[in-house]
N, CA, C and O atoms as CSV, one atom per row, in Angstrom:
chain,resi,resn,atom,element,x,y,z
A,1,UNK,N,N,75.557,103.721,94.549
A,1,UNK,CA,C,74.505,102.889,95.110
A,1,UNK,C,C,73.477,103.786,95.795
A,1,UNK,O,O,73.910,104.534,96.671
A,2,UNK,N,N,72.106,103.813,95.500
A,2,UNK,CA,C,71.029,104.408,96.079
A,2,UNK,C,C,70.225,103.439,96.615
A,2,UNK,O,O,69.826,102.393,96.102
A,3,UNK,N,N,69.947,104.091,98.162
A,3,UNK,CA,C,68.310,103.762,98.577
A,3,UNK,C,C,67.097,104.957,98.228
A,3,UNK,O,O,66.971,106.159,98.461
A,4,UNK,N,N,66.326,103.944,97.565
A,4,UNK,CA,C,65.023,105.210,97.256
A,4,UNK,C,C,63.636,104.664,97.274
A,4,UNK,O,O,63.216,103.598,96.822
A,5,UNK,N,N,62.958,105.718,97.953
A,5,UNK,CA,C,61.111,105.375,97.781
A,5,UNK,C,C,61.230,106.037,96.380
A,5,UNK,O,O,61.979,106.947,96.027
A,6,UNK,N,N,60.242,105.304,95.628
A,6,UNK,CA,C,59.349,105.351,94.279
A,6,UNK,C,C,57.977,105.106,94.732
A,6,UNK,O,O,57.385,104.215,95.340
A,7,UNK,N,N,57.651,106.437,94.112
A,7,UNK,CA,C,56.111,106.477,93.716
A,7,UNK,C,C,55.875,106.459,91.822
A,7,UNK,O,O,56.550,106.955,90.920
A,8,UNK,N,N,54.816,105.781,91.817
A,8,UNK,CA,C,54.460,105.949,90.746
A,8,UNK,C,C,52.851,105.793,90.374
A,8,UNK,O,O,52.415,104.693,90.713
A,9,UNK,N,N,52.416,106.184,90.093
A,9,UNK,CA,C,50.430,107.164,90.188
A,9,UNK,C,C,50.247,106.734,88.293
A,9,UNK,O,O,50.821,107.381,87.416
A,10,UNK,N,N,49.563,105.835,88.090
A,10,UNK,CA,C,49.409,105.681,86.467
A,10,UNK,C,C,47.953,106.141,86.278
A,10,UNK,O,O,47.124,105.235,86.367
A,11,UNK,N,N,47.448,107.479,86.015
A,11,UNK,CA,C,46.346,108.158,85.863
A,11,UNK,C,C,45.041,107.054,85.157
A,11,UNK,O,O,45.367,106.151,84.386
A,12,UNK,N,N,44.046,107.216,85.426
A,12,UNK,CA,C,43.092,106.463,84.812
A,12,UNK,C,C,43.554,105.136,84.617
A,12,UNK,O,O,43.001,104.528,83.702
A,13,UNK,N,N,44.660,104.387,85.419
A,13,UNK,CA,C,44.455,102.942,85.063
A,13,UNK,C,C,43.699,101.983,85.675
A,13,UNK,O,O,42.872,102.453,86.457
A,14,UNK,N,N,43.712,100.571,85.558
A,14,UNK,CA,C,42.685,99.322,86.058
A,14,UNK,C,C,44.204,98.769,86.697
A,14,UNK,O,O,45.427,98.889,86.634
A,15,UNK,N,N,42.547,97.753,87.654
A,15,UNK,CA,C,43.599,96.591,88.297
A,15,UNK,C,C,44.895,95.983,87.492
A,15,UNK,O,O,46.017,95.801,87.964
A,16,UNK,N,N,44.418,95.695,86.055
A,16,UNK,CA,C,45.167,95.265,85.433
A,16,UNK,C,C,46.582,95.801,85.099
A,16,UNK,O,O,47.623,95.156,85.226
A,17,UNK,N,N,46.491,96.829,84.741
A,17,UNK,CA,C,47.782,97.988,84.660
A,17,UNK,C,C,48.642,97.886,85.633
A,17,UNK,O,O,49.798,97.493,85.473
A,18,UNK,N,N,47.978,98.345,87.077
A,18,UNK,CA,C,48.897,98.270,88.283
A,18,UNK,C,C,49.530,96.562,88.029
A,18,UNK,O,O,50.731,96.415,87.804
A,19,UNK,N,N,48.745,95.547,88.083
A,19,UNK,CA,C,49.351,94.530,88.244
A,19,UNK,C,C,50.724,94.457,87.281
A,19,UNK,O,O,51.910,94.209,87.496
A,20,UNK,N,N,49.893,94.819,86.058
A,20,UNK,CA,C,51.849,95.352,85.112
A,20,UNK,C,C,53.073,95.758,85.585
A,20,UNK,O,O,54.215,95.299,85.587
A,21,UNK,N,N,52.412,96.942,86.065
A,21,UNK,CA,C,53.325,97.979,86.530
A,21,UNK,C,C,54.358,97.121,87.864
A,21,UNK,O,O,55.561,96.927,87.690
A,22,UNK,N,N,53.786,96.787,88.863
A,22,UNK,CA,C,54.183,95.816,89.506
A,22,UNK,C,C,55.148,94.678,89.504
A,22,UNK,O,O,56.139,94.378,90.170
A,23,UNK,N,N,54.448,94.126,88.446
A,23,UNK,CA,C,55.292,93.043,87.577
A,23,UNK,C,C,56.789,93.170,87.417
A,23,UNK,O,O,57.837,92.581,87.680
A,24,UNK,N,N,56.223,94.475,86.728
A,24,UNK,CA,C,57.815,95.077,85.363
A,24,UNK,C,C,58.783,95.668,86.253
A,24,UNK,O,O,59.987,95.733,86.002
A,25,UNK,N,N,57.984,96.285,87.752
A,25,UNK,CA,C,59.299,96.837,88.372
A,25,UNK,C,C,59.511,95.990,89.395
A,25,UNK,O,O,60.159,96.784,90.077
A,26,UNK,N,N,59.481,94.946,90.091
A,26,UNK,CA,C,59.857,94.066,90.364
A,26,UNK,C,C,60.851,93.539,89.391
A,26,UNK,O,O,61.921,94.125,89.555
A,27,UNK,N,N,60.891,92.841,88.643
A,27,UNK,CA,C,61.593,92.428,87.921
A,27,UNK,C,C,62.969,93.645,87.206
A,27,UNK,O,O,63.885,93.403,86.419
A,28,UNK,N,N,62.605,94.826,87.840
A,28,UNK,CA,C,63.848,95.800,87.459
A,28,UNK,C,C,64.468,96.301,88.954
A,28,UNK,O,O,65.347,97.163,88.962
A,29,UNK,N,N,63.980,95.735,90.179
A,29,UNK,CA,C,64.603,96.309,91.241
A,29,UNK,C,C,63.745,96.735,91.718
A,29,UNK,O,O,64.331,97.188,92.701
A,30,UNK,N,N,62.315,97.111,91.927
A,30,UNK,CA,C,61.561,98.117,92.177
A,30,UNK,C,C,60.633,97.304,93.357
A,30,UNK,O,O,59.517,96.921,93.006
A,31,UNK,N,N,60.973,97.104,94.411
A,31,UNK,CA,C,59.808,96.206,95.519
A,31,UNK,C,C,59.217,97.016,96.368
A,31,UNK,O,O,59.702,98.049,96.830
A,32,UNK,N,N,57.624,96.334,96.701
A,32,UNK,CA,C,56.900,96.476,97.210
A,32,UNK,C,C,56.862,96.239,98.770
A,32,UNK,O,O,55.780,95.926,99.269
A,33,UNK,N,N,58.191,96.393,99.721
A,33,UNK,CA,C,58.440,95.830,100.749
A,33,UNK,C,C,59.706,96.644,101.345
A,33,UNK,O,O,60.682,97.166,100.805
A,34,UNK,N,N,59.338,96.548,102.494
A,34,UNK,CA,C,60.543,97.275,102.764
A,34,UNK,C,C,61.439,96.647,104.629
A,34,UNK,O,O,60.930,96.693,105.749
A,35,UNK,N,N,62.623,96.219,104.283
A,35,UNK,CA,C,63.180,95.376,105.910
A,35,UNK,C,C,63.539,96.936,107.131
A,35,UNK,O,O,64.304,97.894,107.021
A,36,UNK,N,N,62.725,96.590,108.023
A,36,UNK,CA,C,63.529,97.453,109.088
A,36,UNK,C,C,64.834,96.734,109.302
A,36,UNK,O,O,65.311,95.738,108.757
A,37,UNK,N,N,65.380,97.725,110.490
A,37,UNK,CA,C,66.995,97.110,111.144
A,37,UNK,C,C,66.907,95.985,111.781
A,37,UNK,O,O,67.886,95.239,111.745
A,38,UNK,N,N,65.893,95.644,112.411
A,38,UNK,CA,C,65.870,94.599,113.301
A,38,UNK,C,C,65.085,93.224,112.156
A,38,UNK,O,O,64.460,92.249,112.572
A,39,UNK,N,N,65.329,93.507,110.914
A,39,UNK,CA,C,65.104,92.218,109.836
A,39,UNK,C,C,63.396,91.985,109.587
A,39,UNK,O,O,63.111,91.158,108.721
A,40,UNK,N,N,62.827,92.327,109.945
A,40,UNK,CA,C,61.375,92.575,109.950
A,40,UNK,C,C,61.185,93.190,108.568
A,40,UNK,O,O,61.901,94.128,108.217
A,41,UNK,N,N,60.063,92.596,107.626
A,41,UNK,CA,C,59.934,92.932,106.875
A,41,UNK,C,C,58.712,93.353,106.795
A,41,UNK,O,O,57.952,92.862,107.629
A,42,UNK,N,N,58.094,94.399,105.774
A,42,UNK,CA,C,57.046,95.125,105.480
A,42,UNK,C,C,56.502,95.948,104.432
A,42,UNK,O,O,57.088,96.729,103.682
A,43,UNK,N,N,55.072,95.592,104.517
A,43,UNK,CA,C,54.359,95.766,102.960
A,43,UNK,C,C,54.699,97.223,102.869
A,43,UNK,O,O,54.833,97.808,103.944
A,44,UNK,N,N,54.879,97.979,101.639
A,44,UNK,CA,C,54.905,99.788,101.595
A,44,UNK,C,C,53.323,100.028,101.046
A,44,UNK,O,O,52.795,99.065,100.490
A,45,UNK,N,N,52.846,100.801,101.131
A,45,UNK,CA,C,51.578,101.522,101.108
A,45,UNK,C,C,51.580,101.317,99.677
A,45,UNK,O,O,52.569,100.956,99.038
A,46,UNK,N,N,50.355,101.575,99.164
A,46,UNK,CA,C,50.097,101.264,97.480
A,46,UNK,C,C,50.919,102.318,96.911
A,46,UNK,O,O,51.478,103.200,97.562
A,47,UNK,N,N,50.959,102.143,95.452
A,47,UNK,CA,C,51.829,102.791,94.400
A,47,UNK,C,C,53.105,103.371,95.272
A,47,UNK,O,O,53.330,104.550,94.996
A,48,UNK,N,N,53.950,102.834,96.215
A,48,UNK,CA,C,54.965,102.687,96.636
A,48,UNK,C,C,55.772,102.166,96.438
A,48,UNK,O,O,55.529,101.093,96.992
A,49,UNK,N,N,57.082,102.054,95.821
A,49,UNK,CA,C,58.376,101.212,95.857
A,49,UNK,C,C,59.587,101.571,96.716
A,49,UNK,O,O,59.955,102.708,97.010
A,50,UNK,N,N,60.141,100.415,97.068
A,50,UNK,CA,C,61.617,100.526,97.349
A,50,UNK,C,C,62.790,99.648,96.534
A,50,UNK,O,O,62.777,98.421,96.437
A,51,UNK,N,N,63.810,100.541,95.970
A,51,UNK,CA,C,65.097,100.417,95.552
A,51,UNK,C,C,66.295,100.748,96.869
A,51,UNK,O,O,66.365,101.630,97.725
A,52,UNK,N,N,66.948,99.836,96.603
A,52,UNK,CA,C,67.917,99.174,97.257
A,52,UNK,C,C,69.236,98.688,96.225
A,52,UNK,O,O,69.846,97.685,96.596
A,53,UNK,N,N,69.685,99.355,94.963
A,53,UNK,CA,C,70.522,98.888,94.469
A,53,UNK,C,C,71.752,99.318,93.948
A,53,UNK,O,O,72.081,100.027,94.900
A,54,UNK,N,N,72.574,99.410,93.240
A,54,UNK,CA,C,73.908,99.727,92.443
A,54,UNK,C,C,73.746,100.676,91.269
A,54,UNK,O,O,74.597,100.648,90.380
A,55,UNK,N,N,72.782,101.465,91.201
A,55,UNK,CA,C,71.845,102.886,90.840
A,55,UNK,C,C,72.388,104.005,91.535
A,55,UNK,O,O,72.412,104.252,92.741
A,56,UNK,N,N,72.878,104.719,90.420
A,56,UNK,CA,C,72.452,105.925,91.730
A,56,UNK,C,C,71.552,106.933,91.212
A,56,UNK,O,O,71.387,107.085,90.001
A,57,UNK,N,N,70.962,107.632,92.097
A,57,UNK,CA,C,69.606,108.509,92.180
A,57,UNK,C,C,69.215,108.372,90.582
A,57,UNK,O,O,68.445,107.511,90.155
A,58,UNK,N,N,70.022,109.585,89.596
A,58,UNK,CA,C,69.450,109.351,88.408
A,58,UNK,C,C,69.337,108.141,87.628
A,58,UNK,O,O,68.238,107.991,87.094
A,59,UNK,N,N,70.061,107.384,87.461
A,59,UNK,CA,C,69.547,106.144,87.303
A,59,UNK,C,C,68.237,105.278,87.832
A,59,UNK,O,O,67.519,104.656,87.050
A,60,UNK,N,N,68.027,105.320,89.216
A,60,UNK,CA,C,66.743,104.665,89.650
A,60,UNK,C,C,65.597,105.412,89.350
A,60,UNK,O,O,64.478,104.900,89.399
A,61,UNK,N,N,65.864,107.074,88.913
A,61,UNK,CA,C,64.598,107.893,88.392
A,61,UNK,C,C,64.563,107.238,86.984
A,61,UNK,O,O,63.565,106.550,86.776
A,62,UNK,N,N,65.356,107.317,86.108
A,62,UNK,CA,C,65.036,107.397,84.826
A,62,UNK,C,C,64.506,105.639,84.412
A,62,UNK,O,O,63.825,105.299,83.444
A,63,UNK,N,N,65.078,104.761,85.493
A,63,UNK,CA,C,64.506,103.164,85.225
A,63,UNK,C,C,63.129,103.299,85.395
A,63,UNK,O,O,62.209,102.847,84.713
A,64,UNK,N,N,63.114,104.261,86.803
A,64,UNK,CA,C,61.690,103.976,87.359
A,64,UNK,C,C,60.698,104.637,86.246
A,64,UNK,O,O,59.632,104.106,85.936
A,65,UNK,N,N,61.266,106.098,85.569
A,65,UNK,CA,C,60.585,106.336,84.756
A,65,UNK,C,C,59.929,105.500,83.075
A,65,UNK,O,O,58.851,105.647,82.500
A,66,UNK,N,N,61.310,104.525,82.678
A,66,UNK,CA,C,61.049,103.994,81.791
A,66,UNK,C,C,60.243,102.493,82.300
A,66,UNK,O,O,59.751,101.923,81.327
A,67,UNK,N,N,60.094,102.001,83.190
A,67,UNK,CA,C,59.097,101.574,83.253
A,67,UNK,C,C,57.528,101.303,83.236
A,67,UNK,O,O,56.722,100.533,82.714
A,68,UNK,N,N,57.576,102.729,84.391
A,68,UNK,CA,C,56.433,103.416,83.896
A,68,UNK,C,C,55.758,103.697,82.554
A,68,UNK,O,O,54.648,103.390,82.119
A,69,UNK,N,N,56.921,104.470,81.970
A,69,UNK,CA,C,55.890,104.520,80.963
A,69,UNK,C,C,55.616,103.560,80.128
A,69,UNK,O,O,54.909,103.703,79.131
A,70,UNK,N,N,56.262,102.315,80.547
A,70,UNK,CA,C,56.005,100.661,79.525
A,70,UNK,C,C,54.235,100.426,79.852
A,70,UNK,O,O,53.411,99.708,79.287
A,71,UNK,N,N,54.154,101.040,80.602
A,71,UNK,CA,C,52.648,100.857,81.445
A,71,UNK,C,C,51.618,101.712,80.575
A,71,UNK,O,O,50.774,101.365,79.748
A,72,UNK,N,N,52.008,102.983,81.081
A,72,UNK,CA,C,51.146,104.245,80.727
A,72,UNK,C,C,52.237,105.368,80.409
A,72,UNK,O,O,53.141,105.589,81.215
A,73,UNK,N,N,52.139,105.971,79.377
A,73,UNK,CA,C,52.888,106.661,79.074
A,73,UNK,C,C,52.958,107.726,79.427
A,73,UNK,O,O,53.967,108.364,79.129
A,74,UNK,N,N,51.810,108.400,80.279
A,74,UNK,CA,C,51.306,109.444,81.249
A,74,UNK,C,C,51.609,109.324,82.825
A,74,UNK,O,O,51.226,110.118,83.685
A,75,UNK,N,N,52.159,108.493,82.965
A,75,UNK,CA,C,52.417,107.806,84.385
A,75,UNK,C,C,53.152,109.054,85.119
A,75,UNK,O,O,53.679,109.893,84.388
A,76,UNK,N,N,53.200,109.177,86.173
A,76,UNK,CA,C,53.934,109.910,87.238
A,76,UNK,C,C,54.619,109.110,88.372
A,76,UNK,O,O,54.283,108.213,89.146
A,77,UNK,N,N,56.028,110.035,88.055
A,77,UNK,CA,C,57.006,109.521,88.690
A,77,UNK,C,C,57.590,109.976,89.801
A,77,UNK,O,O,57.792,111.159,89.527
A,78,UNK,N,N,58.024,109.772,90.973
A,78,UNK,CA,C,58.857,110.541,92.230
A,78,UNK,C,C,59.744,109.391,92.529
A,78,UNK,O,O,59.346,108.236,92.687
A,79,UNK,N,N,61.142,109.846,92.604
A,79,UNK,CA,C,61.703,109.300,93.096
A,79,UNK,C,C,62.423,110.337,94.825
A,79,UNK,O,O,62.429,111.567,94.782
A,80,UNK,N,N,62.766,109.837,95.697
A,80,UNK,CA,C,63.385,110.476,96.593
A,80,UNK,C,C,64.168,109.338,97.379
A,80,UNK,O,O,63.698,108.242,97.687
A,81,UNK,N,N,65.673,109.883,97.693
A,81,UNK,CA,C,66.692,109.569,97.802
A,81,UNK,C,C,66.690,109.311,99.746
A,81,UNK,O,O,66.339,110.226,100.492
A,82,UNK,N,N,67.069,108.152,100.192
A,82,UNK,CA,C,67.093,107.929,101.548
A,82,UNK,C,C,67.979,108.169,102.279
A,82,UNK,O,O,68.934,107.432,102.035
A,83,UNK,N,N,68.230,109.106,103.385
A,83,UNK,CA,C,69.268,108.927,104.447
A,83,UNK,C,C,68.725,108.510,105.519
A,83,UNK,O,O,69.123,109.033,106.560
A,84,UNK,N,N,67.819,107.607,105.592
A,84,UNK,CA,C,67.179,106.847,106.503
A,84,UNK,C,C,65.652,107.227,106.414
A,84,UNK,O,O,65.313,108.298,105.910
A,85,UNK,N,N,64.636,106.222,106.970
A,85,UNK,CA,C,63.735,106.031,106.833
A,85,UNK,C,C,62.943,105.415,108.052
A,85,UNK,O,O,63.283,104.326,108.513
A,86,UNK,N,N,61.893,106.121,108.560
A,86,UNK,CA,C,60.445,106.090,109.556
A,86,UNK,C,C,59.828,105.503,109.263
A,86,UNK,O,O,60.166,105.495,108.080
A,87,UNK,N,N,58.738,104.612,109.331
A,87,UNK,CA,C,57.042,104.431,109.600
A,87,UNK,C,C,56.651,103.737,110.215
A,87,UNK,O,O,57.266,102.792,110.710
A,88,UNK,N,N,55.362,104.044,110.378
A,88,UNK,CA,C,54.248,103.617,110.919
A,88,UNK,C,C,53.048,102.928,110.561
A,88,UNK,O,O,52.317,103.396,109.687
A,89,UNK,N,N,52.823,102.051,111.046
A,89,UNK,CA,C,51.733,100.889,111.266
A,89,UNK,C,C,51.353,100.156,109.446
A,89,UNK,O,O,50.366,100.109,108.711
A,90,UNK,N,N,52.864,99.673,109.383
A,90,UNK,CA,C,53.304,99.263,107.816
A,90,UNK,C,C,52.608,98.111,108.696
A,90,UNK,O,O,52.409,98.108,109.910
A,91,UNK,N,N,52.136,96.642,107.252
A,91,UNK,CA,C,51.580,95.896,108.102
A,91,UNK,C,C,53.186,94.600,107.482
A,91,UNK,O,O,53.919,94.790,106.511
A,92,UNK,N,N,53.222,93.678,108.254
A,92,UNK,CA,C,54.166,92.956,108.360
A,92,UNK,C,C,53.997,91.715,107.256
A,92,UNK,O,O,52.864,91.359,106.929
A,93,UNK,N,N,54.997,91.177,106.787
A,93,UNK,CA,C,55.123,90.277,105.788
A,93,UNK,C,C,55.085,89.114,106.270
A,93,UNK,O,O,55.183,88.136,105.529
């Protein structure tokens, strides 16, 4: 089981694309939101995801990657693996 931020950067795309991209990883695990400890939930910064699932690391890279490239086949991918997680002035859901 992994927690992980996903980035994913689809070079030269439109509104439209991202909205894809969005779409498709939502629907694979991939959200745009992220709960602090105290249950508070919050938007993640653009081309940001969070996974939260029964994945581990290589698995949530290579989903995140094959999604991506359902999008753009040039897409760029980061995944990085959580042992906890900071931020600041996320705006609230």
């Amino acid at each position: 089981m992994a927690r992980c931020t996903v980035r994913v950067e689809l070079p030269n795309a439109d509104y439209d694309d991202y909205q894809n991209l969005h779409e498709r990883m939502s629907h694979n695990g991939f959200h745009k939101y992220i709960k602090s400890n105290d249950g508070i939930w919050y938007s993640l910064p653009n081309a940001e995801y969070n996974y939260d699932g029964n994945l581990d690391l290589e698995g949530v890279f290579q989903s995140a990657i094959n999604v991506a490239k359902s999008v753009r086949v040039n897409a760029k991918v980061l995944v990085t693996e959580s042992a906890g997680r900071l931020w600041y002035n996320l705006d609230k859901i």
